[in-house]
C-alpha positions in Angstrom: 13.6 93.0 81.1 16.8 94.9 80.2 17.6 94.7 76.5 20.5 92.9 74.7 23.1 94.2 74.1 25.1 94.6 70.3 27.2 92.4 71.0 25.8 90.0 73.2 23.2 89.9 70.3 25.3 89.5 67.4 27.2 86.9 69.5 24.0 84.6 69.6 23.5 85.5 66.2 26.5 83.8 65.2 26.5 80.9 67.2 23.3 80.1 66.2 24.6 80.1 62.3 27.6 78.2 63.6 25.6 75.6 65.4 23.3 75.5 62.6 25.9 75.2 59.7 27.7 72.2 61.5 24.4 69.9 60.8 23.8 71.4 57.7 27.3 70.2 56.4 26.6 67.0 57.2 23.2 67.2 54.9 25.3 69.0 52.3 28.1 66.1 51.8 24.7 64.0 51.2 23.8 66.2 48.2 20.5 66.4 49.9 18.0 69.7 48.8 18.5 71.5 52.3 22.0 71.7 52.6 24.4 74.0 54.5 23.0 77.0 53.6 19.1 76.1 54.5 20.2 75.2 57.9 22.4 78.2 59.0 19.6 80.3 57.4 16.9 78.3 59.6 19.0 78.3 62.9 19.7 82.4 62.5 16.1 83.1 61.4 14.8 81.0 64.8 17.4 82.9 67.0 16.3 86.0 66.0 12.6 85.1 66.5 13.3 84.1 69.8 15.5 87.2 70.4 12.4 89.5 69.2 9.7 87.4 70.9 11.7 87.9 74.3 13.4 91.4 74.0 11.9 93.3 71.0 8.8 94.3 73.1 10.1 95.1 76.5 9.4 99.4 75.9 5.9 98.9 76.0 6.0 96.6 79.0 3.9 98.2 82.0 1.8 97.7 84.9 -0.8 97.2 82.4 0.8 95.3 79.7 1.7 91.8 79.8 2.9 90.1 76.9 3.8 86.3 76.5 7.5 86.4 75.2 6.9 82.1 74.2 4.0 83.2 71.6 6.4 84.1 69.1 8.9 81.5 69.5 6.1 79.0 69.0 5.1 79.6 65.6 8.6 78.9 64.6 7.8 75.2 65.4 4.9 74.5 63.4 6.0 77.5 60.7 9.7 75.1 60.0 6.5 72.2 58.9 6.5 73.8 55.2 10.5 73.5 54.5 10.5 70.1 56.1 7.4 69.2 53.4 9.7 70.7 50.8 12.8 68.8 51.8 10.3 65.4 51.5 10.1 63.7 47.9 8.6 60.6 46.9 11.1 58.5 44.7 10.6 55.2 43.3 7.5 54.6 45.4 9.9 55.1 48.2 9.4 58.6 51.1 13.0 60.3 50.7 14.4 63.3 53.1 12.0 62.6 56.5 15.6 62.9 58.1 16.6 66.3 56.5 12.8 67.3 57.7 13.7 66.4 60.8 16.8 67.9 60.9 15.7 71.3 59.9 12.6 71.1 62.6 15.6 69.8 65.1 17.9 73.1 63.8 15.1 75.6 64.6 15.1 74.3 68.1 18.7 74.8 68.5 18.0 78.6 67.1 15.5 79.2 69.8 17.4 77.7 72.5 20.7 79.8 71.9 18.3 83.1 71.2 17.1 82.4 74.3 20.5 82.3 75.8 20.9 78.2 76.4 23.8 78.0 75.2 24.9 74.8 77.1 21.4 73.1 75.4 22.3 74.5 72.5 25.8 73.4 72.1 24.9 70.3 73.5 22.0 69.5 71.5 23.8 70.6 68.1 26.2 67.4 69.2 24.1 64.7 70.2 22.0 65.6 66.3 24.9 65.7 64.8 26.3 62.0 66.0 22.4 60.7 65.0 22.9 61.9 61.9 26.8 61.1 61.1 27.6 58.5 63.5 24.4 55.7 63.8 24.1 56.4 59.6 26.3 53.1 59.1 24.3 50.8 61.2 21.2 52.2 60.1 22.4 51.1 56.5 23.6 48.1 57.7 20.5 46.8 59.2 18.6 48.1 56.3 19.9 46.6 53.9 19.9 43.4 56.2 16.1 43.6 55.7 15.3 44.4 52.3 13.9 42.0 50.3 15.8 40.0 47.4 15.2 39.9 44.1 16.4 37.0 41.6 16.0 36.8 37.8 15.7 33.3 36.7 15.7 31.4 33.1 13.8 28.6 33.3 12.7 26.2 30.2 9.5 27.3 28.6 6.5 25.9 31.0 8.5 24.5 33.5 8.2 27.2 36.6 6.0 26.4 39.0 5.3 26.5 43.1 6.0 22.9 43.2 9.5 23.0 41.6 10.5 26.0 43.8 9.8 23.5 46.6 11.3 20.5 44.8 14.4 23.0 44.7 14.4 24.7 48.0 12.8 22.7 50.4 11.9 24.6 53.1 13.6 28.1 51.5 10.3 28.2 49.5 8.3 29.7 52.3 9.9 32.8 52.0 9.4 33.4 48.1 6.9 35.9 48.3 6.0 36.7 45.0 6.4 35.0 41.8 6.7 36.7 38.4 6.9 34.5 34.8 7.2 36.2 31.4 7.4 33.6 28.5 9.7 34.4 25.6 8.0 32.9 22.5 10.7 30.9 19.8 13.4 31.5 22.8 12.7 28.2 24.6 13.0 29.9 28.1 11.1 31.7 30.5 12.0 35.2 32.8 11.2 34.2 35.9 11.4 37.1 38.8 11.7 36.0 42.4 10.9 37.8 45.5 12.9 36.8 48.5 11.8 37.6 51.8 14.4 39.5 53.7 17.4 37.1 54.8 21.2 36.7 55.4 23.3 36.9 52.0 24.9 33.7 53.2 21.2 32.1 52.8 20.3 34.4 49.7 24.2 32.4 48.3 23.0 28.9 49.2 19.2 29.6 47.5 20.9 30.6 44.5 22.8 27.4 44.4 19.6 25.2 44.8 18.3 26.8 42.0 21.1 26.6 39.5 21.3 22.7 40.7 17.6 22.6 39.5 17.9 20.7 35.7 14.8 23.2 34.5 16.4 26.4 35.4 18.8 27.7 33.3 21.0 30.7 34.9 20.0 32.1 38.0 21.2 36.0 39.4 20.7 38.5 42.0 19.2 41.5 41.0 
């Protein structure tokens, strides 16, 4: 296997940062711990892997000696696990940054593939990431937030809140209260009543909140 030459190596070399620093950008705008910077760093550092694993060992190559050039390379993808873990926070009982983890396990390959000279793949690949990450963002949002559950803080007169006045009010709509939070207020009068709504259509989460206020026993009703 003839080796690389200078600039033919530096060539991939920079590629592999370019590729690497175009998905990285798009995790930097997010403010997200592994930024730009991670990712060109990643892509290079897999590129160079891949360029050792493949070319750093051909002057002992021999009758006698075989060596594996993929041995190397592989480590890189279960090595990227412990920046991925880094990039992975737990935040208000909710997992934050599998998608940066993803993105810098998805970046490594990219490294690899143009240190192996794919550059087609690479280029390619660096494309179809970067529309998954930039471009289906806005209907991911949209149908997640279409799901979450809603949350509505009620004032109700002291005593008053029960299951059976939630149906009274909502009819059917009561089905999909799925939890039921009251905190009396002593001298005030009123309770603090927290409902939580099932995921729905705002149009429905509009019309519950106007059963509710029509309810003589509840006193103000908002979203949270």
């Amino acid at each position: 296997m003839n080796m690389l030459s200078d600039v033919s190596l530096t060539s991939r070399l920079l590629l592999a940062a370019l590729l690497g620093s175009v998905i990285g950008f798009e995790r930097e705008r997010l403010l997200w711990a592994a930024g730009l910077r991670t990712h060109m760093l990643v892509s290079v550092g897999s590129c160079l892997i891949m360029i050792v694993s493949a070319y750093g060992f051909s002057d002992v190559l021999g009758p006698h000696v075989i060596l594996d050039p993929s041995r190397v390379a592989a480590q890189v993808v279960s090595g990227i696990g412990f920046l991925g873990a880094g990039s992975i926070i737990l935040r208000n009982e909710v997992v934050k940054g599998l998608t940066t983890a993803a993105s810098l396990w998805a970046v490594a390959a990219v490294g690899l593939a143009v240190g192996g000279g794919l550059y087609y793949a690479s280029v390619a690949a660096t494309l179809i990431i970067l529309v998954i990450l930039a471009g289906l963002k806005p209907l991911e949002e949209r149908f997640r937030n279409h799901r979450q559950p809603v949350e509505l803080q009620l004032e109700v007169q002291q005593g008053e809140m029960s299951m059976a006045l939630l149906q009274q009010a909502l009819g059917w709509r009561a089905a999909r209260v799925k939890q039921l939070v009251v905190k009396s207020h002593d001298g005030v009068g009123a309770d603090r009543v927290t409902l939580t709504v099932g995921s729905q259509p705002a149009n429905d989460t509009v019309e519950m909140i106007r059963l509710l206020s029509s309810c003589p026993s509840v006193l103000s009703v908002e979203k949270v």
